[in-house]
C-alpha positions as a Python dict, from the first residue, in 0.01 Angstrom:
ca = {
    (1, 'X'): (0, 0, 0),
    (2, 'X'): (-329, -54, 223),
    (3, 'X'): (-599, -291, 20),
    (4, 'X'): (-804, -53, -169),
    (5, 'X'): (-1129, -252, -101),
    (6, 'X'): (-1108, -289, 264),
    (7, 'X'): (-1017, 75, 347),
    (8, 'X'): (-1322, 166, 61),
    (9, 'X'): (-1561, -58, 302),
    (10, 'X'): (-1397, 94, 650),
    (11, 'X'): (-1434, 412, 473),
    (12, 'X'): (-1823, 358, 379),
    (13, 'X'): (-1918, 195, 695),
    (14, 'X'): (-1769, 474, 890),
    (15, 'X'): (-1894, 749, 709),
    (16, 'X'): (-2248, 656, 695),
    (17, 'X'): (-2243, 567, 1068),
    (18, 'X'): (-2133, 1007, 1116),
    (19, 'X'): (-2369, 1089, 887),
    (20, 'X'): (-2606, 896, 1041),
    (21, 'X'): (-2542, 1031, 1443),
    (22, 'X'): (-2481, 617, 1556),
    (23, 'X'): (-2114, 762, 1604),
    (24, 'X'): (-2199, 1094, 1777),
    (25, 'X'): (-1999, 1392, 1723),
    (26, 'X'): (-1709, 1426, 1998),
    (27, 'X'): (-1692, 1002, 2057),
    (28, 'X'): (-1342, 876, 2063),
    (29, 'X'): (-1206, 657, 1830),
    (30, 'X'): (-923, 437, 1888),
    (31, 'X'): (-740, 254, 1569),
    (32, 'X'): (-716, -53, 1794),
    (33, 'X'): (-1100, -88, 1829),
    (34, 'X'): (-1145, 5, 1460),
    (35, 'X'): (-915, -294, 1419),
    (36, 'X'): (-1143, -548, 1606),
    (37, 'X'): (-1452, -385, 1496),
    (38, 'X'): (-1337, -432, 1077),
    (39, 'X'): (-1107, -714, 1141),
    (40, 'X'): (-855, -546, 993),
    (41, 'X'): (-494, -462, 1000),
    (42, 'X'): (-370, -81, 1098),
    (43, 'X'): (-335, 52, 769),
    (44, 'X'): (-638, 37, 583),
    (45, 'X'): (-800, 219, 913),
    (46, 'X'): (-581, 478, 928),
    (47, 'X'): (-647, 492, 511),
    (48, 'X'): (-1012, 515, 577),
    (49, 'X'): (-971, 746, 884),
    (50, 'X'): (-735, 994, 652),
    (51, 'X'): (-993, 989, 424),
    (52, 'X'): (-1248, 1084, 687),
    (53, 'X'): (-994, 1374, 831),
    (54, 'X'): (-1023, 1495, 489),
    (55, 'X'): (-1395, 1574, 465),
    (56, 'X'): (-1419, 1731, 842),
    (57, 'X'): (-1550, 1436, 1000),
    (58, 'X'): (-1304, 1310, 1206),
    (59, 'X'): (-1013, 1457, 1349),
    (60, 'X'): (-715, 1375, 1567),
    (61, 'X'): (-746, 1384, 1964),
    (62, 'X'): (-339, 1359, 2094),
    (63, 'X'): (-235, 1006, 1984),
    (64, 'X'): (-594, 910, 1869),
    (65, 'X'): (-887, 1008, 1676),
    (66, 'X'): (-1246, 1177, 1755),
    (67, 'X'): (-1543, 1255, 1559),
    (68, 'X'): (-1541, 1617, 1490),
    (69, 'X'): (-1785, 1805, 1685),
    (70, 'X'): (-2084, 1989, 1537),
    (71, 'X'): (-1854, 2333, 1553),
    (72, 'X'): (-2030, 2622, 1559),
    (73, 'X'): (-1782, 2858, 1430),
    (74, 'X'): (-1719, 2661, 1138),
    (75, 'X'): (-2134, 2608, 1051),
    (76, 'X'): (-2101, 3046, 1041),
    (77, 'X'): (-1815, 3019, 778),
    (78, 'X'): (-1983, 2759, 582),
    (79, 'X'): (-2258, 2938, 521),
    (80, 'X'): (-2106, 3251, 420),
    (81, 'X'): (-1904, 3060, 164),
    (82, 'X'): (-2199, 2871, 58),
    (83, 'X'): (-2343, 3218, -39),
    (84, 'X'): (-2080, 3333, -247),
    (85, 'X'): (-1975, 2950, -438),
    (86, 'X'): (-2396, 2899, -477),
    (87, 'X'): (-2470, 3180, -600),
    (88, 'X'): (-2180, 3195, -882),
    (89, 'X'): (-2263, 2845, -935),
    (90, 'X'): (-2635, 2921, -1007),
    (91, 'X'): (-2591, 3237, -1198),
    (92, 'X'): (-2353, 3006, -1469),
    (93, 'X'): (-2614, 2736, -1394),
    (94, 'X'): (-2860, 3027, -1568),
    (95, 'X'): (-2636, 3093, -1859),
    (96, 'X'): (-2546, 2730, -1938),
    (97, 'X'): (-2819, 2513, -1908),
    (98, 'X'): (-3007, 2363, -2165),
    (99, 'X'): (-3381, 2366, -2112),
    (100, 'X'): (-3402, 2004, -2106),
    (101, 'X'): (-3105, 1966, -1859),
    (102, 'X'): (-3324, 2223, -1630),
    (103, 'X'): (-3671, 2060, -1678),
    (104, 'X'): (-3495, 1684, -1583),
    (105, 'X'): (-3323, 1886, -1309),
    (106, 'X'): (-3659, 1995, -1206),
    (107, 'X'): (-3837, 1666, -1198),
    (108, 'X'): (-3534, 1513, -1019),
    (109, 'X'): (-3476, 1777, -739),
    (110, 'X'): (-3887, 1791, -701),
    (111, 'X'): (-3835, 1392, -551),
    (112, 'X'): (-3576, 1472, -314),
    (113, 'X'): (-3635, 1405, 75),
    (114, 'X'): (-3413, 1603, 274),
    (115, 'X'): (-3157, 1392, 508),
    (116, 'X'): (-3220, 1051, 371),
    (117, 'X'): (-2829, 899, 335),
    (118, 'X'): (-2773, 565, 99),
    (119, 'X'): (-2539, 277, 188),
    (120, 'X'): (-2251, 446, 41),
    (121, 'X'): (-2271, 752, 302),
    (122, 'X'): (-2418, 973, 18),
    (123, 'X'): (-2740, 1181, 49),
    (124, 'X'): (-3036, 1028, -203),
    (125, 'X'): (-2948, 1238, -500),
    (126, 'X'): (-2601, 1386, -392),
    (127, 'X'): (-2814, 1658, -227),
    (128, 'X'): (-2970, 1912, -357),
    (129, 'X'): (-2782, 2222, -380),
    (130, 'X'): (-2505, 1919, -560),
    (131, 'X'): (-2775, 1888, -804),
    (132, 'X'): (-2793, 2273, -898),
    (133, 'X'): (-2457, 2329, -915),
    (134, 'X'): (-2405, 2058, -1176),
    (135, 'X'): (-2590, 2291, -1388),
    (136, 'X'): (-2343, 2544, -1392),
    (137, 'X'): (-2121, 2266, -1586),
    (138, 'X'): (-1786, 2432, -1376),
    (139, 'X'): (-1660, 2090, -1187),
    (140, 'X'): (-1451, 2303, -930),
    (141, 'X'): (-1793, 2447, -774),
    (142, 'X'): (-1926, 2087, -812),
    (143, 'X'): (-1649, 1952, -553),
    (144, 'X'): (-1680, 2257, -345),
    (145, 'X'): (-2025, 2250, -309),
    (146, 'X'): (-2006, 1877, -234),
    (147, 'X'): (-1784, 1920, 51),
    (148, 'X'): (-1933, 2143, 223),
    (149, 'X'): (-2319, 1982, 209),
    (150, 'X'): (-2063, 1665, 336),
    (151, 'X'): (-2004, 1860, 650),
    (152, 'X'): (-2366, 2019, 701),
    (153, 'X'): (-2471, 1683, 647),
    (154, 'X'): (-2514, 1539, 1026),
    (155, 'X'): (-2712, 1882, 1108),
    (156, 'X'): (-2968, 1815, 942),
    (157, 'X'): (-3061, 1574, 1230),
    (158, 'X'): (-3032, 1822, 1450),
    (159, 'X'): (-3269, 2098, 1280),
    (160, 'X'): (-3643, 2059, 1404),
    (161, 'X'): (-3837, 1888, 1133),
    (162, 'X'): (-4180, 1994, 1219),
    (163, 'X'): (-4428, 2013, 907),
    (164, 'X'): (-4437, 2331, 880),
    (165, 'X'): (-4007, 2412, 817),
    (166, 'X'): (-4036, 2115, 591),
    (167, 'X'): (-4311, 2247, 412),
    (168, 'X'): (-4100, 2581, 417),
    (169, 'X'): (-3766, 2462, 306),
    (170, 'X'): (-3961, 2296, 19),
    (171, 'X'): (-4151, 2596, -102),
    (172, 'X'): (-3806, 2786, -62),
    (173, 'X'): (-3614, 2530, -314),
    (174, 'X'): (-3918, 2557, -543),
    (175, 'X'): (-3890, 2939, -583),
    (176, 'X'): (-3542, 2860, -680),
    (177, 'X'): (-3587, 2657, -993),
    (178, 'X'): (-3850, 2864, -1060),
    (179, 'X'): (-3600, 3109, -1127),
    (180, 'X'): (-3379, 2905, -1307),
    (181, 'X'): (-3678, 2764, -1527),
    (182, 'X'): (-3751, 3117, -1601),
    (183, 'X'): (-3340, 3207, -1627),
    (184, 'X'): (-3338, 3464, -1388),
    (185, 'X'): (-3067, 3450, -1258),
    (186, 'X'): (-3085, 3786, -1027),
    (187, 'X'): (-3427, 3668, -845),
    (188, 'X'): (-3255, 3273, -828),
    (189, 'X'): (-2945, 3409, -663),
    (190, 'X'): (-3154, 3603, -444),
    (191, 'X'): (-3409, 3366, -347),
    (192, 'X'): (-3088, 3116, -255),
    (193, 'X'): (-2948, 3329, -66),
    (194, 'X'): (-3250, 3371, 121),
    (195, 'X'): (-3294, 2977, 153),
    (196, 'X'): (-2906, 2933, 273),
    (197, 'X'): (-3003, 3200, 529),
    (198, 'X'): (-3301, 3069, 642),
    (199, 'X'): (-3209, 2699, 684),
    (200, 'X'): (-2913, 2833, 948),
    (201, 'X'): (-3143, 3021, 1134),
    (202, 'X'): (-3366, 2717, 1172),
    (203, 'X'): (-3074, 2509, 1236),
    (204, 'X'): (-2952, 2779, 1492),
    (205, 'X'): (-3312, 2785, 1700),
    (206, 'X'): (-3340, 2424, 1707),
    (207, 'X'): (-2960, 2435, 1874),
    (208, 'X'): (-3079, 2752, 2078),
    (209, 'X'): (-3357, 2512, 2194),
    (210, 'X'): (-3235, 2184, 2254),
    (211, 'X'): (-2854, 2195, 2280),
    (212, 'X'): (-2875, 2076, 2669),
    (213, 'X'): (-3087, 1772, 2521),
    (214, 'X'): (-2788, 1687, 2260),
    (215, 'X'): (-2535, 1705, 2481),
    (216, 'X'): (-2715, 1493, 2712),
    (217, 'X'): (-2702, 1224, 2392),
    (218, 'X'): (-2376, 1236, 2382),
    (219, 'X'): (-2358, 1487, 2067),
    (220, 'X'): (-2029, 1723, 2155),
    (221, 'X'): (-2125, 2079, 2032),
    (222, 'X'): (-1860, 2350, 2016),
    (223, 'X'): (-1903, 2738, 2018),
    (224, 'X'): (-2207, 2924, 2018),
    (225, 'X'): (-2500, 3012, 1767),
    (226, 'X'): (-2543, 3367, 1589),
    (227, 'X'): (-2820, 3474, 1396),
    (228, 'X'): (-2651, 3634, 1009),
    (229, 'X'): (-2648, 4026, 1049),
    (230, 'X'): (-2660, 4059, 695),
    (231, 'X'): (-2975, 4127, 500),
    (232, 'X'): (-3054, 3888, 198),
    (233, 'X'): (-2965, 4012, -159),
}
């Protein structure tokens, strides 16, 4: 059995480091530097690197290991399934929340800076869309929801963070618990939807607009970008 505490620190170290972009998407990992690098033997790296595998951050390259690219393909399905999870998630959220569970949710979420990881690898507050979907008390959508904002996580370095989308993407999550202050959960779903939507289009001109740039910085992008043909609910 590898030691529990040194493939938890490998583990941390590691995943903050992706989350952060100072291990750019597409570099190549070998277990033998990962060795030198932790002082450690093979098997609590290739613990830790499991681990990784398991959340979409790393994956194997022939006999070794990579950090997954930002993939393209797979942003498009994540935010289709992000609409359907979030919005069942919110709609319970509605239902099942007490009014003092939504007003502290409120007051929490309000704090929340975008992007800003903790030692641990976690975003400052789990994230949060995390946050909202704790209100719908269901702990499957909790985990889902979680793993998926664990792979969006290194984009949000690459979305342009000029005042004015920041000032946007807050006035979006505000219309949300507005709705859920109010319990409405038709005009919450729909204003999520409309903030899931919006956040990959930004995400998708800021690739449009400086993908040559990344790649120049070593960040390995796969596929291509696609504007969602759908109209919000």
């Amino acid at each position: 059995m590898p030691d529990a505490s040194q493939t938890s620190i490998i583990y941390q170290r590691l995943r903050v480091a992706i989350l952060d972009l100072d291990l750019a998407p597409g570099l190549r990992l070998t277990e033998r530097w990962l060795e030198a690098e932790f002082r450690a033997s093979r098997t609590p790296v290739r613990a830790a690197l499991f681990k990784l595998e398991g959340e979409g951050l790393v994956q194997r390259s022939g006999r070794g290991w990579i950090v997954s690219p930002i993939d393209l393909g797979e942003l498009a399905s994540l935010a289709e399934f992000r609409e359907t999870i979030e919005v069942a998630a919110i709609r319970l959220a509605c239902l099942r929340a007490s009014d003092a569970d939504v007003s502290a949710a409120t007051e929490l979420l309000r704090t929340f800076r975008p992007g800003v990881i903790q030692d641990d690898g976690s975003l400052i507050g789990a994230d949060f869309h995390v946050e909202l979907a704790r209100l719908s008390d269901n702990p499957f959508f909790i985990a889902a929801i979680e793993g998926v904002m664990t792979r969006l996580a290194r984009t949000r370095w690459l979305e342009v963070r000029t005042p004015a989308a920041s000032e946007q993407a807050n006035s979006e999550h505000e219309g949300i618990l507005e709705a859920l202050a109010t319990r409405d959960a038709e005009l919450a779903a729909d204003r999520l939807v409309a903030h899931i939507r919006n956040t990959r289009s930004r995400l998708d001109a800021s690739l449009r607009t400086n993908r040559i740039g990344f790649t120049a910085r070593g960040v390995a992008i796969v596929g291509s970008t696609s504007e969602p043909t759908s109209s919000p609910r």
